[in-house]
C-alpha positions in Angstrom: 39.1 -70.9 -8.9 40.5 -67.8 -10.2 43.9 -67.2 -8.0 43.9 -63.6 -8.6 41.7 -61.9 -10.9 44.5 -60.7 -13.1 41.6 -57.7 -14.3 42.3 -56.7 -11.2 45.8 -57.4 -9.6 47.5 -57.4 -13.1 46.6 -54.6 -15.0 49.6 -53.8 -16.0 52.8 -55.4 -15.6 54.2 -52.4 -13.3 58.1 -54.1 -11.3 57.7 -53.1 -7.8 61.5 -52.3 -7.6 61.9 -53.5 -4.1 65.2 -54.8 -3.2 65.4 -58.6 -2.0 67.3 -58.7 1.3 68.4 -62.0 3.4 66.3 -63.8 4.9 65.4 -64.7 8.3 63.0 -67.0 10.7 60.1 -64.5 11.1 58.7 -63.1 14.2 55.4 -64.6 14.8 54.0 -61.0 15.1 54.6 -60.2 11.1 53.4 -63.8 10.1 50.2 -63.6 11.9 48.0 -61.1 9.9 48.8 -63.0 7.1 48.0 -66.4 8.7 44.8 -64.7 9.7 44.5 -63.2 6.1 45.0 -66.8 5.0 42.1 -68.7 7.6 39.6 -66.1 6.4 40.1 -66.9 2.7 40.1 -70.3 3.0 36.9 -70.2 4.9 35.0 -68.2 1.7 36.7 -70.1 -0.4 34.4 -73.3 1.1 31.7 -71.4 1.3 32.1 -70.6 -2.4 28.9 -69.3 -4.5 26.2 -71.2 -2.4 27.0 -68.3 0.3 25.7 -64.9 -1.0 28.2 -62.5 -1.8 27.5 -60.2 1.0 27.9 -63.2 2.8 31.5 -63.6 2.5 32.4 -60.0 2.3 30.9 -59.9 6.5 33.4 -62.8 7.0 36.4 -61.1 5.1 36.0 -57.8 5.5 37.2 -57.4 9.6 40.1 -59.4 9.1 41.2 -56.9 5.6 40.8 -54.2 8.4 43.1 -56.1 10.8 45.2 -57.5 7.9 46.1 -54.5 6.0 46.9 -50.9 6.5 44.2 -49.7 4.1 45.1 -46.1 4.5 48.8 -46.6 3.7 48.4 -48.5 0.9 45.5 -46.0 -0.4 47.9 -43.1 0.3 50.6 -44.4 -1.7 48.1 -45.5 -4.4 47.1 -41.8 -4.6 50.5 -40.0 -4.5 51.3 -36.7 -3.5 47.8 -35.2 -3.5 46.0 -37.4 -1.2 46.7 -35.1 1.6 44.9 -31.8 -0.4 41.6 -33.9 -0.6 38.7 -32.0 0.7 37.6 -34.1 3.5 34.2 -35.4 2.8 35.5 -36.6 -0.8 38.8 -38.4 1.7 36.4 -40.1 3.9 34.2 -41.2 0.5 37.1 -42.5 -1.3 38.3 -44.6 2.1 35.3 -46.3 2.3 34.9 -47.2 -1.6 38.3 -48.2 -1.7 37.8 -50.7 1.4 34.8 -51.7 -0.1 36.8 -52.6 -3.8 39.3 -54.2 -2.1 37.3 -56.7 -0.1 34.9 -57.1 -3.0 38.6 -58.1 -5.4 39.6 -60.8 -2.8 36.0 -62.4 -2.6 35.6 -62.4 -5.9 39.0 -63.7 -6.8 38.6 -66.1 -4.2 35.3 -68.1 -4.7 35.8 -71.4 -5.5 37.7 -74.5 -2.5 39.2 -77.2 -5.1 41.6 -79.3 -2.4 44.0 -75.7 -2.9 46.4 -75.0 0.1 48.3 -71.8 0.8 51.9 -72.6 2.1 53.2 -69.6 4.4 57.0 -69.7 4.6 58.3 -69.5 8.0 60.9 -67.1 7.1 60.9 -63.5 5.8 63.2 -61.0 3.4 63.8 -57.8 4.9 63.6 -54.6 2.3 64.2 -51.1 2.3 62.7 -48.7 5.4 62.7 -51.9 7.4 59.5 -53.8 6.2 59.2 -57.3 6.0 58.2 -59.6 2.9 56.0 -62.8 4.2 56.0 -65.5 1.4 53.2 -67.7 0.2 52.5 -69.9 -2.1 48.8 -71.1 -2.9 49.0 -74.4 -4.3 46.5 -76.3 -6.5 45.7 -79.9 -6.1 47.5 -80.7 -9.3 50.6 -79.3 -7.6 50.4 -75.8 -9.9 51.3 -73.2 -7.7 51.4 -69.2 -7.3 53.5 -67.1 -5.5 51.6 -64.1 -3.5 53.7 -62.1 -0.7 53.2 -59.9 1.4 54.7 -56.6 2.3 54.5 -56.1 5.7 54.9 -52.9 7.6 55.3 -51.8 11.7 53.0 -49.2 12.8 52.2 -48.5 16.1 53.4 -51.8 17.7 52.1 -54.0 15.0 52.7 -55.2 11.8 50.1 -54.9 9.0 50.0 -55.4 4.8 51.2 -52.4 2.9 51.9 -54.1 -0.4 50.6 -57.6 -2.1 53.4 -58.8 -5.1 52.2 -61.4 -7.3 54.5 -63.7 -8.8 56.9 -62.1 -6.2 57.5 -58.9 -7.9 54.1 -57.8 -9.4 53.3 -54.9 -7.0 49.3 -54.2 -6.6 50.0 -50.8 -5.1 51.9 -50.0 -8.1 49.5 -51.2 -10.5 46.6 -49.4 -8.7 49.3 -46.1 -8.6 48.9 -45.9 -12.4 45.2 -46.4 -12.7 43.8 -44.1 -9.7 46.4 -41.3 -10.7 45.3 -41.7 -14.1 41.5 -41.3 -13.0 42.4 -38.7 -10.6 44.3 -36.5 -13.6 41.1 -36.6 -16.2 38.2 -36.3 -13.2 39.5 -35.4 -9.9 38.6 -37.6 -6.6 34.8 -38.0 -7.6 35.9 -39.7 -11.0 38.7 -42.4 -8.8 35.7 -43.0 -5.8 33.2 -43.3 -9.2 35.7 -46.1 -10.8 36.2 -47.7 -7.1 32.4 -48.1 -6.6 31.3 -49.3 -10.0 34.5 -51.7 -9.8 32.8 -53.1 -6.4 29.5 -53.4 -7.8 30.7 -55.1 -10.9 32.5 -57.7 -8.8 30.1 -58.6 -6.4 27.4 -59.2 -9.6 27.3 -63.1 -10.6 
C-alpha cells in the first residue's frame, strides 16, 4: 500500500510554518470528520483493486465533501486571485479540483494489509484558533506514519482545511506552489487542465 503517494502529497518539501500549541482532550465534534474520514478509507482500502475505481471514489467521495472544506483549502491553494476568476472557469476548477483530490486518496489508498490508523484523543491548538487532530497509520510490521489534520470551525462545525504529513509537510502548501505556478504560465484553464489530467492519470491502472 502506498501511504501517501508522495507524487502527489510531497512534491516538494514546502514547512507548513504552523506553530505547535498545547494540547488538550479534543471535543468529539473536531475528532469526528476525521473518524469518518478514517471508516471511509479503511473501507476502500478492503475493497482494494477488485472494486473498480469509480467504485471507491462513490464510497469516498461524500465523506471528502463532509470531511473537508474543499473551497477553503482550494482558495488558499490559489492565493490572492481566486476571487477575480470569471465564474464559469471558478465553478470548473471546483469540480476538477474535488475530483483530483478524491481520485489522490483512492489511489493512494488501495491496498488493506492488517494497517490500522490510530486517532489521538487529544488535539494541539494553532494560530486563528484551528485545531490539529493527530494520526498515525500503522503497518502490520509496526512502521508507522504520521498524517494530521488541520481542522477548522465554520458555521457550527469543524471541517479539514490542511493535511501535514510527517506532522509538518503541509499539502495546501505544496499544492500553493504548483497551481500558482500553473496559474502564472496559463491562467485558470492551464491549473483546471493539470487538475483533470492529474485525475485521469490516477484513476488509470
Amino acid at each position: 500500500m502506498r501511504v501517501f503517494d508522495r507524487r502527489i502529497f510531497l512534491t516538494a518539501l514546502v514547512a507548513s510554518g504552523l506553530p505547535a500549541g498545547a494540547r488538550a482532550a479534543a471535543d468529539p465534534a473536531i475528532l469526528d470528520p476525521v473518524r469518518a474520514l478514517i471508516g471511509a478509507l479503511l473501507t476502500i482500502m478492503k475493497q482494494g483493486k477488485a472494486a473498480p475505481f469509480a467504485s471507491r471514489v462513490g464510497t469516498l467521495a461524500p465523506v471528502v465533501d463532509r470531511s473537508f472544506d474543499l473551497e477553503s483549502i482550494l482558495r488558499a491553494s490559489v492565493g490572492a486571485g481566486f476571487s477575480g476568476l470569471e465564474p464559469a472557469k471558478l465553478q470548473a476548477l471546483r469540480v476538477a479540483f474535488r475530483d483530483y483530490t478524491v481520485a489522490s486518496y483512492v489511489h493512494s489508498f488501495d491496498n488493506f494489509a492488517g494497517q490500522r490508523f490510530d486517532l489521538q484523543p487529544d488535539t494541539r491548538t494553532v494560530a486563528g484558533g484551528e485545531q490539529i487532530v493527530m494520526t498515525k497509520i500503522v503497518a502490520a510490521d509496526g512502521d508507522a506514519h504520521e498524517l494530521d489534520y488541520v481542522m477548522h470551525a465554520q458555521g457550527g462545525a469543524w471541517r479539514v482545511v490542511d493535511v501535514l504529513a510527517d506532522g509538518s509537510v503541509s499539502r495546501v502548501a505544496v499544492q500553493r506552489s504548483d497551481f500558482r505556478r500553473l496559474l502564472s504560465q496559463g491562467g485558470a484553464t492551464a491549473l483546471i487542465d493539470s487538475l483533470q489530467a492529474k485525475a485521469k492519470d490516477l484513476a488509470t491502472p
